[in-house]
Backbone as a ProteinNet text record, in pm:
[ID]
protein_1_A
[PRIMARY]
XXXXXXXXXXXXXXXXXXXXXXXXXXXXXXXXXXXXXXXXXXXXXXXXXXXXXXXXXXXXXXXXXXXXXXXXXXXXXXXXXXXXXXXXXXXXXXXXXXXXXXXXXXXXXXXXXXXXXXXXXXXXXXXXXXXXXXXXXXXXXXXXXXXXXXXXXXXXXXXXXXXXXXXXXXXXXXXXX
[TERTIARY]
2784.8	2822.3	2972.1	3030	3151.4	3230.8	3195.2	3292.1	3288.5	3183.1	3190.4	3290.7	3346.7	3445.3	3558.1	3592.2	3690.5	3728.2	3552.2	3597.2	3588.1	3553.2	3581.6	3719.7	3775.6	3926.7	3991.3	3991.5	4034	4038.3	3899.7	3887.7	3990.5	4003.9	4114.9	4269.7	4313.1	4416.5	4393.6	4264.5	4270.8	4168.1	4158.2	4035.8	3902.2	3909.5	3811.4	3796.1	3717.2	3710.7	3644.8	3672	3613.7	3516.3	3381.4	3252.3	3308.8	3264.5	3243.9	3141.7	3076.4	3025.9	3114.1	3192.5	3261.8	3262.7	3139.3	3096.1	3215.1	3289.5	3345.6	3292.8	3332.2	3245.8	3334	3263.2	3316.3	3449.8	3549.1	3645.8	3597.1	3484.3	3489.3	3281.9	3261.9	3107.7	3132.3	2999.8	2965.3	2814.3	2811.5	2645.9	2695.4	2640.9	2657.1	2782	2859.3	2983.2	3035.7	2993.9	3055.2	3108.3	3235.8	3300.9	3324.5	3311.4	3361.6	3473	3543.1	3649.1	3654.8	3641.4	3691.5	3759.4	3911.6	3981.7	4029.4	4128.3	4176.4	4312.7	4386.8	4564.6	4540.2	4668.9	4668.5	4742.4	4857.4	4951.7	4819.3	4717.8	4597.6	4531	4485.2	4432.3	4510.7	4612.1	4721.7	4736.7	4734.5	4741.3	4615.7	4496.7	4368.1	4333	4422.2	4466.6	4505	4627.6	4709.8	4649.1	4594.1	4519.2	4401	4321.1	4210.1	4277.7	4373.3	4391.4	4480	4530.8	4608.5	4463.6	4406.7	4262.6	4222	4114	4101.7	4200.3	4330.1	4410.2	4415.8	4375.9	4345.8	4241.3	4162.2	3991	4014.6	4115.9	4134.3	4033.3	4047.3	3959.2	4039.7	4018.2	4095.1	4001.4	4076.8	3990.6	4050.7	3956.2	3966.4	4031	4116	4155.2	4075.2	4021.9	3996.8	3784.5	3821.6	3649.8	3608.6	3730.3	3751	3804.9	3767.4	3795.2	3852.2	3910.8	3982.6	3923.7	3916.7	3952.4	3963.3	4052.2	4146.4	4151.8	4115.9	4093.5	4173.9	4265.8	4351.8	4342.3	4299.1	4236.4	4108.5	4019	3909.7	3912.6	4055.4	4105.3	4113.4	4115.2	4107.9	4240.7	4343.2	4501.7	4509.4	4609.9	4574.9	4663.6	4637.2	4699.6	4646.4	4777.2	4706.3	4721.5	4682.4	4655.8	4684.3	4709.3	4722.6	4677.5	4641.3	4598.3	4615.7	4636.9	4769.4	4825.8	4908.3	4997.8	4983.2	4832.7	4805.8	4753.7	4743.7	4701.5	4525.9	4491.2	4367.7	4335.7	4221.2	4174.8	4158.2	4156.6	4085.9	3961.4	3881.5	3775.9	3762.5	3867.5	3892.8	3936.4	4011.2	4021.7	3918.1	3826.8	3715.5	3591.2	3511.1	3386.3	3337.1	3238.8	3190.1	3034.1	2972	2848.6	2777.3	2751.7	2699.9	2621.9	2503.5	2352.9	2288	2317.5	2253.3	2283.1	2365.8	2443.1	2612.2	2611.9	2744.3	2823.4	2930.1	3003.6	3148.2	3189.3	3264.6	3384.4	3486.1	3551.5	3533.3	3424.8	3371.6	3294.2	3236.1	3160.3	3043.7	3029.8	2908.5	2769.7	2639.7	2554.3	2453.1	2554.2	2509.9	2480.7	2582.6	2558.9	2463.2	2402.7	2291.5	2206.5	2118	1992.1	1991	2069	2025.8	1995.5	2065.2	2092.6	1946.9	1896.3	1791.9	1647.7	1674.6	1576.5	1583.9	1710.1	1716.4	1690.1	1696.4	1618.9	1461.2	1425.8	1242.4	1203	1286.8	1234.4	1292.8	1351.3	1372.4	1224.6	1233.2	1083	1004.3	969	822.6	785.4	912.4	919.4	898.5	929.5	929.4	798.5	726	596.8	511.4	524.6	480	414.5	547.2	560.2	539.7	461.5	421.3	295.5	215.7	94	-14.9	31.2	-75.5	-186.3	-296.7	-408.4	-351.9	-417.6	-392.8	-410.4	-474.6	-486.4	-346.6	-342.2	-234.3	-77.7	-63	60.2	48.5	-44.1	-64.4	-43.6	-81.9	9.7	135.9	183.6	289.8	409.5	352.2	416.4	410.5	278.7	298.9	378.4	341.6	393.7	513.4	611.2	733.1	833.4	788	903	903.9	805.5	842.1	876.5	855.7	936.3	1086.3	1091.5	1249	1338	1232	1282.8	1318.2	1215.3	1255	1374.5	1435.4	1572.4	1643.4	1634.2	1796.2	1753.9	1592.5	1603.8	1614.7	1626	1637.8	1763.1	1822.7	1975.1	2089.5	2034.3	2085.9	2046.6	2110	2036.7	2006.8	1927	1848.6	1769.7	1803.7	1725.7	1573.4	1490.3	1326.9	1322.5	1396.7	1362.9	1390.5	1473.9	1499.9	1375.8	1311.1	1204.4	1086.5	1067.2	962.2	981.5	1106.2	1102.6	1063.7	1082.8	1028.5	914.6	843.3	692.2	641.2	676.2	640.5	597.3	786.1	813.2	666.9	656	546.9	395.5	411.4	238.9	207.8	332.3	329.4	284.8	303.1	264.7	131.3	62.5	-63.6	-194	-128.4	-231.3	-267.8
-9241.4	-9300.2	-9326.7	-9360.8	-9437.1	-9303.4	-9146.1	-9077.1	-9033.6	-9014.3	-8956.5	-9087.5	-9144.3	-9202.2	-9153	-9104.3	-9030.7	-8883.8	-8826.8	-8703.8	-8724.1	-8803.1	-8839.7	-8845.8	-8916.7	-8943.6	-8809.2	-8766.4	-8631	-8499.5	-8504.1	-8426.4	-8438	-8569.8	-8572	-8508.4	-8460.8	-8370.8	-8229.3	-8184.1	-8060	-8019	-7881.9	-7906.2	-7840.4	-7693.6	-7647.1	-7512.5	-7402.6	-7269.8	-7274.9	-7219	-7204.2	-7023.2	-6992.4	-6943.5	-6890.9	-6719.6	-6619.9	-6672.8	-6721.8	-6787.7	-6955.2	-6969.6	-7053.3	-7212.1	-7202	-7355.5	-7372.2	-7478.8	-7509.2	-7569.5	-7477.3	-7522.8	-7635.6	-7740.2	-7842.2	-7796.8	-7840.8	-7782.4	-7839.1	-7952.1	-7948.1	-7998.3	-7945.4	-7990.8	-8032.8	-8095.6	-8163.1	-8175.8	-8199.3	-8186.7	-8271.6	-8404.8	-8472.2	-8469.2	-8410.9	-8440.6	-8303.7	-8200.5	-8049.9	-8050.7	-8009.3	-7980.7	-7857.2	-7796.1	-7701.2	-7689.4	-7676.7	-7694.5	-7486.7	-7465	-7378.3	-7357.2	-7319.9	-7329.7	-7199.4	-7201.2	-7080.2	-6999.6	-7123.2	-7112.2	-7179	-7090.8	-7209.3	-7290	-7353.2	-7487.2	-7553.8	-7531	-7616	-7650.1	-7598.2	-7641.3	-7704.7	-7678.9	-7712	-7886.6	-7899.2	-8052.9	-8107	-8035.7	-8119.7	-8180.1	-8082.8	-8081.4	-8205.1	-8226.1	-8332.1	-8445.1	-8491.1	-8607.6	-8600.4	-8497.7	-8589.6	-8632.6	-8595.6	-8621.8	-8794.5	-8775.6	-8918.1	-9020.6	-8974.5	-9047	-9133.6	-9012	-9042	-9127.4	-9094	-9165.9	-9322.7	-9358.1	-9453.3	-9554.9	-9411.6	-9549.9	-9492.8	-9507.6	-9457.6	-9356.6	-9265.6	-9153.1	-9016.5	-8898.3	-8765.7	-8645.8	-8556.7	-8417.9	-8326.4	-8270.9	-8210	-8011.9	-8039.5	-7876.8	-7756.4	-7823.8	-7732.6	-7710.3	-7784.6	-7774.6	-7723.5	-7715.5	-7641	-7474.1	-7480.3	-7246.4	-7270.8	-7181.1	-7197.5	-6962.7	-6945.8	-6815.7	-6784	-6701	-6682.8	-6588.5	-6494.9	-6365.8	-6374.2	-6264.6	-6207.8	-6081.9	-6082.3	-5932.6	-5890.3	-6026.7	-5923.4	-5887.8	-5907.2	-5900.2	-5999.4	-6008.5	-6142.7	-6124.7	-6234.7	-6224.8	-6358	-6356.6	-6452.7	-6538.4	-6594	-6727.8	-6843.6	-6941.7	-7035.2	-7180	-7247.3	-7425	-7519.5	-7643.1	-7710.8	-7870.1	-7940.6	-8064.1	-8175.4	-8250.1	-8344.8	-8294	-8198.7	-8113.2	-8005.2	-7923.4	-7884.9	-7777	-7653.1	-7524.8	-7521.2	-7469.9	-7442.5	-7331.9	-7277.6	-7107.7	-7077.8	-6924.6	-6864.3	-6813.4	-6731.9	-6702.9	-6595.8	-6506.6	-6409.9	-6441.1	-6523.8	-6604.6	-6664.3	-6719.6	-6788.5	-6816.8	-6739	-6697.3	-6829.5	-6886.2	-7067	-7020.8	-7093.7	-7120.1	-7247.2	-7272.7	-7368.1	-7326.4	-7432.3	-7414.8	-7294.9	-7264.2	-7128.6	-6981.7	-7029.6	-6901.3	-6846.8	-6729.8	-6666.9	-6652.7	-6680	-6672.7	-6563.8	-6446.4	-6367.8	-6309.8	-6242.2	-6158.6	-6021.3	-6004.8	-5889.3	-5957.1	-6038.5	-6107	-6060.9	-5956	-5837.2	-5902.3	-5913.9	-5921.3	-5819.2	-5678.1	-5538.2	-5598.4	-5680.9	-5663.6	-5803.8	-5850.3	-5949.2	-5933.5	-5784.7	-5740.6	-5690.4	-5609.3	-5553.1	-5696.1	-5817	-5954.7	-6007	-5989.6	-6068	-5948.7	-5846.3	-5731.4	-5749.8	-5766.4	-5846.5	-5974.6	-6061.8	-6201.8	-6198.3	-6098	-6057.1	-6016.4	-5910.1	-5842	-5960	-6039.6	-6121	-6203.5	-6249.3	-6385.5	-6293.7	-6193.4	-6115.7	-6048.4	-6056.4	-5992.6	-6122.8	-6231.2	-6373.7	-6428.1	-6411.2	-6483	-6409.3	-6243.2	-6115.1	-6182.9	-6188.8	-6190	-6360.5	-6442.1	-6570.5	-6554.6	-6644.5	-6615.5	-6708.8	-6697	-6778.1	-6650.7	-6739.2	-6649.3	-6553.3	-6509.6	-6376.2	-6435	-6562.9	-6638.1	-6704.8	-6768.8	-6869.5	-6815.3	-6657.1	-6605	-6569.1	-6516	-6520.4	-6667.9	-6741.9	-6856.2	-6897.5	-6911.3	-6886.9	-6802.9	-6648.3	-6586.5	-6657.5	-6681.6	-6723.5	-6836.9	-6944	-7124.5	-7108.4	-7075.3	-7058.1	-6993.8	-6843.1	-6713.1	-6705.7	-6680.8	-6601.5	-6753.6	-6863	-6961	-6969.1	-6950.6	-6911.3	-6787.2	-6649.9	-6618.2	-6548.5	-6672.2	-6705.5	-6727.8	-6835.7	-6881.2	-6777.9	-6706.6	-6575.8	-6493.8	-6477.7	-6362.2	-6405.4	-6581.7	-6596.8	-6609.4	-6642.6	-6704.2	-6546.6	-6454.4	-6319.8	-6204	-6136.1	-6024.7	-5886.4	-5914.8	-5810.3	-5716.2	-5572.5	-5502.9	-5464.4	-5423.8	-5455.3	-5318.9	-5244.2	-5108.5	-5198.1	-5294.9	-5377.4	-5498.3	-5532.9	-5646.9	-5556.1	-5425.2	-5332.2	-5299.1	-5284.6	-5253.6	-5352.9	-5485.5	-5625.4	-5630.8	-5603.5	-5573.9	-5486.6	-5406.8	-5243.9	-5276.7	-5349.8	-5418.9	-5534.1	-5588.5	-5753.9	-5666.8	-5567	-5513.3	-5432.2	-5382.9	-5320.6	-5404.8	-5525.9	-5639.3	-5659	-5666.5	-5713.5	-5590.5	-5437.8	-5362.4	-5340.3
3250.8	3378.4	3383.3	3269.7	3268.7	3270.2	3218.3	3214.7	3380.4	3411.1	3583.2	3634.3	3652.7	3709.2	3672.6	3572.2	3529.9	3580.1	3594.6	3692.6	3861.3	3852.7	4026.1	4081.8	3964.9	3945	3947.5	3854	3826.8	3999.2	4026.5	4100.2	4248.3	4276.1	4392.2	4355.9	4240.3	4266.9	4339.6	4290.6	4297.9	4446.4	4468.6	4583.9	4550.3	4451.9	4422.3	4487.8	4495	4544.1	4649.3	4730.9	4844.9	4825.2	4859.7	4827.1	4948.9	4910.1	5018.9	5199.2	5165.8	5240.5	5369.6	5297.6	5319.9	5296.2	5203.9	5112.7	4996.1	4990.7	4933.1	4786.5	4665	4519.6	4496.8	4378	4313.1	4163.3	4196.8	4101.1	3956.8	3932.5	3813.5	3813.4	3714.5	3735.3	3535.8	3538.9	3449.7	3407.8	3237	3212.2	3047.7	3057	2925.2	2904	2774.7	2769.4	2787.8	2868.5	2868.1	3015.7	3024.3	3148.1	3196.2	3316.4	3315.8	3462.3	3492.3	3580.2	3618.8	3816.3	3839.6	3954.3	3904.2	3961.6	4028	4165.2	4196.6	4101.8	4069.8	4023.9	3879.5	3816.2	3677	3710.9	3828.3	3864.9	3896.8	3979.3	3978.3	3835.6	3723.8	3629.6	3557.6	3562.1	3476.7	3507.1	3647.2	3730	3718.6	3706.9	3692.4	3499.9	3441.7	3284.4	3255.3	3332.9	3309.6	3338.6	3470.1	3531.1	3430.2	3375.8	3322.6	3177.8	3153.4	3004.9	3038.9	3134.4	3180.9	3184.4	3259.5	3287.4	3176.7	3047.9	2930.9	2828.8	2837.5	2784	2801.2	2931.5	2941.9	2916.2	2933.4	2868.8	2697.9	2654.4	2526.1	2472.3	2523.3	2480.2	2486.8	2421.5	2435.6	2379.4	2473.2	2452.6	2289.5	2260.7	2135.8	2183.3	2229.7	2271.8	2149.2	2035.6	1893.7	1985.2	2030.2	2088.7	2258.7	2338.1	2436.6	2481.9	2562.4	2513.3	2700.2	2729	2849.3	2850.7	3014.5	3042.4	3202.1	3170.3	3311.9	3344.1	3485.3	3524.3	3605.1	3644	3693.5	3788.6	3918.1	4001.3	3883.9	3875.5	3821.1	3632.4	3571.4	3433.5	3392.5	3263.5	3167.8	3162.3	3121	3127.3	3025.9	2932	2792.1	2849	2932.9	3016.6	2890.3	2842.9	2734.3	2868.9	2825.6	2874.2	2787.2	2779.8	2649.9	2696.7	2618.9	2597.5	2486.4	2560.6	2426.7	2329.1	2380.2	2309.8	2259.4	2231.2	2179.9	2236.9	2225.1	2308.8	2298.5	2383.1	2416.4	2321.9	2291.6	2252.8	2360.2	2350.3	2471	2429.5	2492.6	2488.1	2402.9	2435.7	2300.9	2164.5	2150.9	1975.4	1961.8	2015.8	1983.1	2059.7	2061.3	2156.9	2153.6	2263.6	2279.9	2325.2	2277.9	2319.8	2359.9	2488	2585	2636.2	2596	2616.4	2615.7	2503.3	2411.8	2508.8	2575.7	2566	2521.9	2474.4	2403.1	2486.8	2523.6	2627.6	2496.3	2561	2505.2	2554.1	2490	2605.7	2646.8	2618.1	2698.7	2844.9	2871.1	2966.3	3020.6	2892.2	2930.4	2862.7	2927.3	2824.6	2775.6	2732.9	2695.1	2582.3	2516.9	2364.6	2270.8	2419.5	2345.8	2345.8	2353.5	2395.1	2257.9	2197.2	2039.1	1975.2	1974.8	1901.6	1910.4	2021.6	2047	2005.6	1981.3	1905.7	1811.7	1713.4	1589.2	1517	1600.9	1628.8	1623.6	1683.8	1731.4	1562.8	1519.6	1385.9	1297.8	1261.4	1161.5	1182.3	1289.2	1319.2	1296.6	1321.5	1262.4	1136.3	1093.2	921.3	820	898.8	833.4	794.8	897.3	972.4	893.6	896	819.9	686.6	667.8	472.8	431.2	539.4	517.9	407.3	328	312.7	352.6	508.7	603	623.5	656.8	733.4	844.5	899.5	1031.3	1147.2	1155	1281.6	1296.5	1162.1	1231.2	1156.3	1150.7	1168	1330.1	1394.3	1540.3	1623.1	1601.5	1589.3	1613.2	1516.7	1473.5	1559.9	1568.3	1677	1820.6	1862.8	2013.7	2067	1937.9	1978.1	1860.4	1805.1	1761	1759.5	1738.2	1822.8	1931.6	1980.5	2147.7	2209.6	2176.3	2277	2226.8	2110.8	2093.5	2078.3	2154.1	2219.5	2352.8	2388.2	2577	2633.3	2566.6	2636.4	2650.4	2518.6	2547.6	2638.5	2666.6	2767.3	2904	2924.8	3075.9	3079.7	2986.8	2975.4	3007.6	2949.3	2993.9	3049.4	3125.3	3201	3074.3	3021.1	2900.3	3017.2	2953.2	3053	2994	3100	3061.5	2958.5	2884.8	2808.4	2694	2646.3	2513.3	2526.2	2611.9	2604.2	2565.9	2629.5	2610	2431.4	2365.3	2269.6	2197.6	2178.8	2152.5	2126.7	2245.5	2280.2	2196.3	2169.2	2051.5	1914.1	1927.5	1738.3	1737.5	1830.9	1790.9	1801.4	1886.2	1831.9	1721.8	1700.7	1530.6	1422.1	1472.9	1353.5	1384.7	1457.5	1533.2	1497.3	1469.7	1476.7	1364
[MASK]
+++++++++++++++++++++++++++++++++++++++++++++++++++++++++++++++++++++++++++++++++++++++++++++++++++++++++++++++++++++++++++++++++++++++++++++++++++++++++++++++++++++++++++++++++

C-alpha cells in the first residue's frame, strides 16, 4: 500500500502512451514489488527515473539497478539506450535476459526459441518419473498432478506453436505405451 503512493507520485510527471485506439495506457503499472514503466521518449523515462528514485529516497528506500533490466525500441529496433539509477547504469535486456512471472524475457523478443526449452523440460520430467521406482499408477500420477501442471504455465505464458505441443504429446505417450 505504502509503495503505491509512491507510484501515484511518480506517475504525475509523466503521461503514458496513448493505444491505437485512442485509450490512453498507464505509464507505470505494478504487481507486488515489480514495476514496469512504458514510456514513449527516454527524456520521459529518464524524468519518471529520477522522481521515483527522489520518491524512494525519501521513504528511505532505493532501487537495486543490479535487479532491473531496462529495453528500448527504436522504429520497431532494440537500440542499447542505457538508464541509470542512483548512479548506477541499468542492464539491458541483452547483457542480461530477466524473468518475471515465469516468463524469459530476451533480446530476441521472439518466443521461437522457448518451444524446443519446454520439449526439453517435457523429456527431462518423463525420463525422471521413468526411471522412478514407483508403481505404473502412480508414475501416471505423477505425470498428470506434477509435470503437465508445470508445464502449463510456459505454454500459456508463450505463443508455442501446436506442432511442438503435438510433439510433447508423442514424447508423453511413448512413455505410456
Amino acid at each position: 500500500m505504502g509503495f503505491e503512493i509512491l507510484l501515484i507520485g511518480a506517475k504525475q510527471v509523466v503521461g503514458g502512451v496513448r493505444a491505437p485506439t485512442g485509450e490512453r495506457m498507464p505509464p507505470i503499472r505494478a504487481f507486488m514489488d515489480d514495476v514496469t514503466s512504458i514510456l514513449r521518449t527516454a527524456p520521459c523515462t529518464k524524468r519518471l527515473l529520477q522522481r521515483l528514485e527522489e520518491l524512494t529516497g525519501w521513504a528511505g528506500m532505493q532501487f537495486k539497478p543490479s535487479k532491473s533490466r531496462s529495453l528500448s525500441l527504436r522504429k520497431g529496433k532494440i537500440c542499447n539506450r542505457t538508464f541509470s539509477v542512483n548512479g548506477q547504469s541499468i542492464p539491458t535486456i541483452q547483457e542480461e535476459p530477466v524473468k518475471s512471472l515465469g516468463r524469459l524475457y530476451t533480446s530476441s523478443l521472439k518466443d521461437t526459441e522457448r518451444g524446443p526449452e519446454v520439449v526439453e523440460q517435457a523429456a527431462r520430467g518423463l525420463k525422471s518419473i521413468d526411471g522412478s521406482e514407483l508403481p505404473g499408477r502412480l508414475k501416471v500420477w505423477c505425470v498428470q498432478f506434477l509435470l503437465f501442471p508445470r508445464l502449463k504455465w510456459p505454454l500459456k505464458t508463450y505463443s508455442i506453436s501446436i506442432s511442438t505441443v503435438d510433439q510433447i504429446d508423442r514424447k508423453a505417450n511413448a512413455y505410456f505405451c
